[in-house]
C-alpha atoms as one frame of an Amber mdcrd trajectory, in Angstrom:
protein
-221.082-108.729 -51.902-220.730-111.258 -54.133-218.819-111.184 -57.558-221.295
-112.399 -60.486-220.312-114.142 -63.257-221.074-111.303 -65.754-217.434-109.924
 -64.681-215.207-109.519 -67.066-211.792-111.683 -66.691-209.365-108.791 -66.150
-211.869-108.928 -62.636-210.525-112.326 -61.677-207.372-110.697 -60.891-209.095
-109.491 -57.504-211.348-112.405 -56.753-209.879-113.403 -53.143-208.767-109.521
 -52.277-212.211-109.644 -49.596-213.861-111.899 -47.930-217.530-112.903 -49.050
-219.982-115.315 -48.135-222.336-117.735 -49.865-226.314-116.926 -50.246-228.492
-117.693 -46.810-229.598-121.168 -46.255-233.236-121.445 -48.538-235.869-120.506
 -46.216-238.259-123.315 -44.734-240.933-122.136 -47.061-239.272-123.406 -50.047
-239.444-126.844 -49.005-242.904-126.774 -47.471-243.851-124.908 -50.968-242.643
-128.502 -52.538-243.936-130.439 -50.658-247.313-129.181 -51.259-246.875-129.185
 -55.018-245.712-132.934 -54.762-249.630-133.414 -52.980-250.766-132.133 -54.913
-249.914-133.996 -57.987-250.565-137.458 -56.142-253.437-136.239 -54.627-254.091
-139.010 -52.673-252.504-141.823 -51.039-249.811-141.751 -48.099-246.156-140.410
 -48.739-243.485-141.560 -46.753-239.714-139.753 -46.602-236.654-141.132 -45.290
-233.460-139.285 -44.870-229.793-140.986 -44.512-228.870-143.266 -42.204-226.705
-142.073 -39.681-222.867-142.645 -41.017-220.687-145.375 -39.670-217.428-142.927
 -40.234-216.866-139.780 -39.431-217.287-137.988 -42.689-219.667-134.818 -42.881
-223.264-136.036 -43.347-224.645-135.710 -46.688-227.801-135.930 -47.201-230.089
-138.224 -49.587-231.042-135.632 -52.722-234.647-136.560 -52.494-235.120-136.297
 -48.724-233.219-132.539 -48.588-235.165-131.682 -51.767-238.453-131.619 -49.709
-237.644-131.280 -46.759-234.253-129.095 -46.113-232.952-131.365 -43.352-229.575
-132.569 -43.238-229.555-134.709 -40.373-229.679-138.481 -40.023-232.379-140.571
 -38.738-235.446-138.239 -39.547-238.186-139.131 -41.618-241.673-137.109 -42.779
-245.045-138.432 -43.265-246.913-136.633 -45.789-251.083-136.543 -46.727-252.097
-135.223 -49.821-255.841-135.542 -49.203-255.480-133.150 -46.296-252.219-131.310
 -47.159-250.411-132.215 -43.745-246.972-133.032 -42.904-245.530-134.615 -40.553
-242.226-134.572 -38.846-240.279-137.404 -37.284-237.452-136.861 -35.481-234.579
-138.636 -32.850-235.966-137.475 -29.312-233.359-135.217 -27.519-229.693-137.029
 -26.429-227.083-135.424 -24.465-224.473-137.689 -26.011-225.651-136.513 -29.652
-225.562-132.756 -28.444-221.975-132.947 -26.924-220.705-134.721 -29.827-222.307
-133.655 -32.976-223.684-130.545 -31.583-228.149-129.415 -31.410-230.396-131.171
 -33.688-234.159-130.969 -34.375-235.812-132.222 -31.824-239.459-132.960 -31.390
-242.098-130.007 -30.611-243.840-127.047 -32.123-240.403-125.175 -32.491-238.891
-127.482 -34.433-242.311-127.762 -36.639-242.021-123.946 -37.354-238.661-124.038
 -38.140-238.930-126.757 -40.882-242.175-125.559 -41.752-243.890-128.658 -40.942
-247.743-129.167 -39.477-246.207-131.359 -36.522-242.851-132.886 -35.370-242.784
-135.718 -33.470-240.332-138.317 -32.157-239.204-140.977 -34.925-240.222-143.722
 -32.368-244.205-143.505 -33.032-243.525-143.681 -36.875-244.389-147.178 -36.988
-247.458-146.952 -35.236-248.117-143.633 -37.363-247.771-145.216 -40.584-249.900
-148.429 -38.941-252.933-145.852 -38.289-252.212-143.881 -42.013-252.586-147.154
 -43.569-255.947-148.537 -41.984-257.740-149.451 -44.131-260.482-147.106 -45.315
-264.143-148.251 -44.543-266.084-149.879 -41.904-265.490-153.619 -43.260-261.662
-153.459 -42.443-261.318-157.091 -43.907-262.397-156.002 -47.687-261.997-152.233
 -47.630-259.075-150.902 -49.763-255.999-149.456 -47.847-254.367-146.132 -48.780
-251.867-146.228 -51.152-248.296-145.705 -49.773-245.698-143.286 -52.049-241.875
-144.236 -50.576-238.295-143.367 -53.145-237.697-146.693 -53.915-235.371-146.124
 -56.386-231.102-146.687 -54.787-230.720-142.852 -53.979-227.214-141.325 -55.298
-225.062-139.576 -52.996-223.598-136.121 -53.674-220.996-137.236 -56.896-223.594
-139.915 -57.686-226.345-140.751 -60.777-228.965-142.643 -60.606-227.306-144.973
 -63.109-224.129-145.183 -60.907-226.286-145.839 -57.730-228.309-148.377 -59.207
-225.088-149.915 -61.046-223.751-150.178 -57.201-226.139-151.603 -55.680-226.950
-154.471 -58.279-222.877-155.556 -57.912-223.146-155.313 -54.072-226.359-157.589
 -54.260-224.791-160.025 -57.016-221.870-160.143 -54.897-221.547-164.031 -53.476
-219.643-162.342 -50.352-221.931-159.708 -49.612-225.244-160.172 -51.063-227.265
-157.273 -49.515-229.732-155.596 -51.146-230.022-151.913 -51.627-231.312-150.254
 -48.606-234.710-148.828 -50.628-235.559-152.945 -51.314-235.276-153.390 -48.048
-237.561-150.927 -46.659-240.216-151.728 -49.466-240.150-155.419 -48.282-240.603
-154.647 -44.844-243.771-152.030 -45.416-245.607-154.654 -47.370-244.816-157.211
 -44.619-245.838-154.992 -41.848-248.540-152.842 -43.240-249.713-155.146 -45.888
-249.452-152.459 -48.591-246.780-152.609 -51.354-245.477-149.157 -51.452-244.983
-147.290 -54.706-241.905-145.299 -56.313-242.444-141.888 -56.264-239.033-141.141
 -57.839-240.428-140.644 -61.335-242.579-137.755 -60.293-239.856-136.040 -58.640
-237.249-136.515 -60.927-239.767-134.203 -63.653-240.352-131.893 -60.453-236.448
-131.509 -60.072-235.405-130.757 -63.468-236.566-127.462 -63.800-234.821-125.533
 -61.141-236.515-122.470 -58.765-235.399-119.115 -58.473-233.872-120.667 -55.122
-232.083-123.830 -56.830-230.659-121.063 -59.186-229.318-118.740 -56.742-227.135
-121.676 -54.949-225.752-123.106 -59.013-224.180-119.454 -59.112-222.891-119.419
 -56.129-221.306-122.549 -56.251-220.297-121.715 -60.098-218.737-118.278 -59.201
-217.001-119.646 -56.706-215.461-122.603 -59.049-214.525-119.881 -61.847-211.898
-117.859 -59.077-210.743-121.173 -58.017-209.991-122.174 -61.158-208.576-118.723
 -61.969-206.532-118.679 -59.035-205.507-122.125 -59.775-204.330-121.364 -63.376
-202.340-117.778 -62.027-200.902-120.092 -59.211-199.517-123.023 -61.675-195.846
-123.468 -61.801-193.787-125.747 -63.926-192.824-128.210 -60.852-196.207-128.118
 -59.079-197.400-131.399 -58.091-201.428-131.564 -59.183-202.926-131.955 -55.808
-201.163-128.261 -54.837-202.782-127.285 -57.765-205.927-128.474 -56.953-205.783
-126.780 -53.286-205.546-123.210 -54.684-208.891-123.657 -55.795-210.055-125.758
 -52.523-208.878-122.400 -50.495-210.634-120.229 -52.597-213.743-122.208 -52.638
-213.589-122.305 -48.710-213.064-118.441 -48.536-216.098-118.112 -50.598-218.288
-119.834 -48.292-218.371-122.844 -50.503-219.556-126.256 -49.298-217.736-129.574
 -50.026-216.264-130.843 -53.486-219.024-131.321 -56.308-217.122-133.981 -57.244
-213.194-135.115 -56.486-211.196-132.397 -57.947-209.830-133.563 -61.208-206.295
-132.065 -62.348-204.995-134.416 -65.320-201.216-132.997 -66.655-200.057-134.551
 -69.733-200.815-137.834 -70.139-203.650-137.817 -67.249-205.357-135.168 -68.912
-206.351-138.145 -71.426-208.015-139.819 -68.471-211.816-138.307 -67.968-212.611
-138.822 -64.341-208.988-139.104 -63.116-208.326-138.253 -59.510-205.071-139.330
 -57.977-204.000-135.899 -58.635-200.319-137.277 -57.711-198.285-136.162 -60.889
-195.413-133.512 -60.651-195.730-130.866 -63.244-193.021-130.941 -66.106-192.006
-128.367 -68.944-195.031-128.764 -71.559-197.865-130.346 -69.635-201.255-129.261
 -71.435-202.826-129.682 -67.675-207.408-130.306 -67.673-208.895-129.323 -64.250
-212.389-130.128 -63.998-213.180-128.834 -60.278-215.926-127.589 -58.648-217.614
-126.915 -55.186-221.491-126.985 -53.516-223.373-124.407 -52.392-226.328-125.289
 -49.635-226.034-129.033 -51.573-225.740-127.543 -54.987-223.234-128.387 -57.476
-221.464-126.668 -60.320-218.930-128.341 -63.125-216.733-126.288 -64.841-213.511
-127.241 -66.491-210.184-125.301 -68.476-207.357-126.550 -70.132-204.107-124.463
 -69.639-200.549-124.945 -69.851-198.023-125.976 -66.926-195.866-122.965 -68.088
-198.487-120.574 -68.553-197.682-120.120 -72.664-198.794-122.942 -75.198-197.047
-124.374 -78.019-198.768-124.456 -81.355-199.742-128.084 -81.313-201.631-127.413
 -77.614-203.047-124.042 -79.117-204.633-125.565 -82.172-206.227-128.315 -80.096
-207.409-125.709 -77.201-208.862-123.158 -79.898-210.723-126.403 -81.862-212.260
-127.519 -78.830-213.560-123.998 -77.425-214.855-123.338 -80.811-217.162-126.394
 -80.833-217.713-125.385 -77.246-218.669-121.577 -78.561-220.995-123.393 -81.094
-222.877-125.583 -78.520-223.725-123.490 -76.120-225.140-120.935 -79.335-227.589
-123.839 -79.531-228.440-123.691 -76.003-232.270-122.587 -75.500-235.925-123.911
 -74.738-237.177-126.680 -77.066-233.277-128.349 -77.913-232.660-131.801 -76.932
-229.169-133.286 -75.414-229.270-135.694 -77.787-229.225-132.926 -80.683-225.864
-131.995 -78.958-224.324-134.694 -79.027-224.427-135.289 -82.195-223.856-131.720
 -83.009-220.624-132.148 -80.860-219.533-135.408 -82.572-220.096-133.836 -86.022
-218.237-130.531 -85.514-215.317-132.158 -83.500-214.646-134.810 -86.625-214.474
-132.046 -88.580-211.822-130.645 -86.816-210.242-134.151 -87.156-210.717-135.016
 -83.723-212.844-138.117 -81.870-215.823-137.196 -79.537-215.522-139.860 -76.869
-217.737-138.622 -73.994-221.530-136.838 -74.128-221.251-133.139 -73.871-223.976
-132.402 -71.611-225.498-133.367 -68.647-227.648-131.704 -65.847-226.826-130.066
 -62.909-228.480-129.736 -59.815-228.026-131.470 -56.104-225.916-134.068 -57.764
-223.451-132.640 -60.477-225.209-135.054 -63.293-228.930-134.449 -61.683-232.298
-135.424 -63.119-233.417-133.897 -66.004-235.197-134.897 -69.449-233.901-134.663
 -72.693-235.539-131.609 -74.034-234.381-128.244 -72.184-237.020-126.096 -70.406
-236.367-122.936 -69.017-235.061-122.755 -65.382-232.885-126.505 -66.598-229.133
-126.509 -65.730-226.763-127.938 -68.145-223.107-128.379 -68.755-221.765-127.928
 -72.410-218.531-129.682 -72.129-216.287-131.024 -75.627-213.557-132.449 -75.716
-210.793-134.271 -77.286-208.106-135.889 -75.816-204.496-137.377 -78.200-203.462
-140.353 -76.160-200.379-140.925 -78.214-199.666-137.222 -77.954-199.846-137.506
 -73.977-202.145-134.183 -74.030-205.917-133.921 -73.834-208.243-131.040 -73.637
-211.963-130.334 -72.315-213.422-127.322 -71.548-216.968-126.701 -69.516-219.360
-124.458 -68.472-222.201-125.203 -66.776-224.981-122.437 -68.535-228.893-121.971
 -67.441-231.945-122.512 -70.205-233.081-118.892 -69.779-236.756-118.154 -71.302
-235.030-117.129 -74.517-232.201-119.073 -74.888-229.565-119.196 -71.974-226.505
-117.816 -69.510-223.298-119.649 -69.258-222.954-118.989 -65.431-218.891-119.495
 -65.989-218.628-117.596 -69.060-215.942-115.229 -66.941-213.474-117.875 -66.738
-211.190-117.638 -69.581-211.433-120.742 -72.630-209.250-119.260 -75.068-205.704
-119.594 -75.599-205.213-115.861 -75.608-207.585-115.261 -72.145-205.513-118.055
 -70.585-202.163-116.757 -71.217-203.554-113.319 -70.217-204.753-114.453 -66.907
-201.585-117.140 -66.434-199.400-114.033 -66.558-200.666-112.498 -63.704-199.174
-113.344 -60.094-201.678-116.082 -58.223-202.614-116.217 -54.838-200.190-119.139
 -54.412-196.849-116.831 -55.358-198.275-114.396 -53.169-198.551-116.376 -49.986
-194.974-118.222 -50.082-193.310-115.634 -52.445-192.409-117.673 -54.962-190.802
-116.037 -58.182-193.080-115.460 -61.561
């Protein structure tokens, strides 16, 4: 089975006590069901899909957001050729290696199995794409010199990885192409260059129509969120019963890797963030190096994938597991603006509206709002997504303040779904308060269990 986020906290206390398992792997239908919707909207044209290149290291593969989106494929060197006129699809894939299969184990391979698998019309090798896209882009007519060509759909746009944004993406590959020692240009450019000098046809970006496709999330999307999010709120928990004056932040941090791992969760959403003291001041710090003193306000922002989706959720709890009144009356402010947020949280409001809500109600609590409190969340943890919240959207609602000269900050997250009505906060069973978090800090964590250390 697998715990819900509806549980009450006094159920965290049990979270690792069996094993359990993230949801199935979407079925191929879901994909192919997108892909025909995505047709369907162009209506016309040719739509080509590239996944990843293969990786130089030896990191896991990860795939490109818009490629898996459609498609479901994690594996490098694949690409699809979709028709809207027609509704067909088209598979290319690497044709069968021994030396792939010893080393990195069966792939897709081209055939009619693989087709029904993926839930494509046809997969073929990846070799005869050229002359597949050469014969898809004829052009249309019996006077080839003057008759128009198709028009060819390709993601143009510098694709984000997994703890990328578009704006981050783009931002890295304009200072790797301004760069007088590099120089190159973003792997999208590239390929958009080279269909208009082989094919004659400049291709189009078809990133803006999927970035309104992927905002709203399916019942599928959804399932994987609160997975991923039920699995960050007893890693967190875990990680907050397990802290010990002393602790260095990375073991911290590896409570809640464990427990994400035992819960069939996927890699990091993003690098685990565990600020104490001072470094909780620091919003996207990750060294996660510092030894624990007596004190420490400590901010961990942490959070694993599920099937590719992410979750962000972040507490704010004490080293010693009791706060003083200076950390209290900054933890109870901030949770209270949170509280007042996520009240606002339904169909029809706009991020921007929360943002300046935030920014209001945190000044007058006498604190600065430095940082956006929202953002989406989907494959990417800040995923495409409009301003104005439809149902099915997934947000974070995340405040914060953070006393530099105090050496002490605080943020607290949740991520929450835009339900038809209004909306869920998927981590609502992880403790925010002062009072919850002392509760739960006082029980024994998973990490005095294991090496039976003292409470």
């Amino acid at each position: 089975m697998r715990i819900r986020s509806c549980l009450i906290a006094v159920g965290l206390a049990t979270v690792v006590s069996a094993q359990e398992t993230a949801p199935a792997a979407p079925d191929p239908s879901v994909f192919a069901q997108r892909r025909q919707q995505l047709m369907e909207r162009l209506g016309e044209g040719v739509v080509l899909l590239r996944s990843a290149p293969k990786q130089a290291s030896m990191e896991q593969f990860y795939q490109d957001h818009e490629f898996y989106w459609l498609t479901g494929i994690s594996e490098p060197g694949t690409a699809a050729l979709l028709f809207p006129k027609t509704g067909k699809s088209v598979l290319f894939v690497p044709p069968y290696s021994r030396f792939t299969a010893t080393w990195d184990g069966d792939r897709l391979v081209p055939g009619e199995e693989s087709a029904e698998q993926t839930g494509f019309d046809e997969c073929v090798s990846v070799r005869t794409l050229r002359r597949a896209l050469r014969d898809a882009l004829a052009p249309e007519g019996e006077d080839a010199e003057s008759a128009p060509r198709p028009k060819l759909w390709a993601v143009l746009s510098p694709s984000p990885n997994r703890t990328a944004t578009s704006n981050t993406a783009r931002g890295a590959a304009q200072a790797q192409k301004a760069d007088f020692l590099d120089g190159r240009p973003e792997r999208n450019e590239v390929m958009s260059e080279r269909l208009e000098e082989l094919f004659g046809v400049k291709a189009e970006d078809i990133t803006p129509f999927l970035d309104l496709m992927r905002g709203v999330k399916d019942a599928d999307e959804i399932a994987q969120i609160r997975a991923a999010t039920d699995a960050a709120v007893q890693g967190i928990a875990e990680a907050m019963k397990s802290a010990e004056v002393g602790m260095f932040e990375y073991q911290i941090a590896a409570v809640a890797r464990y427990v994400f791992s035992r819960l069939g969760g996927g890699p990091d959403a993003y690098a685990p963030i565990v600020g104490a003291g001072p470094n909780g001041c620091v919003l996207h710090y990750s060294a996660n190096s510092r030894q624990t003193v007596d004190g420490d306000l400590i901010v961990m922002d942490y959070g694993p994938t599920v099937h590719g989706y992410a979750t962000d959720v972040t507490r704010t709890f004490p080293a010693n597991g009791k706060f003083t009144a200076a950390q209290r009356k900054l933890v109870e402010a901030v949770h209270e603006v949170q509280r007042l947020l996520i009240a606002e949280v339904r169909p029809g409001a706009r991020l921007s509206q929360l943002s300046a809500m935030c920014t209001r109600l945190l000044a007058e609590r006498g604190y600065v709002s430095i940082h956006g409190p929202s953002h989406h969340v989907g494959l990417a943890v800040h995923d495409m997504g409009g301003d104005r919240l439809l149902p099915g959207m997934v947000i974070t609602v995340e405040p914060g303040a953070y006393l530099v000269d105090e050496g002490m900050g605080c943020r607290i997250e949740d991520t929450v779904l835009v339900t038809e009505d209004g909306c869920e906060n998927l981590s609502g069973a992880l403790p925010a308060d002062p009072d919850g978090i002392e509760a739960l800090m006082a029980e024994k964590g998973i990490a005095q269990q294991a090496i039976g250390l003292p409470r």
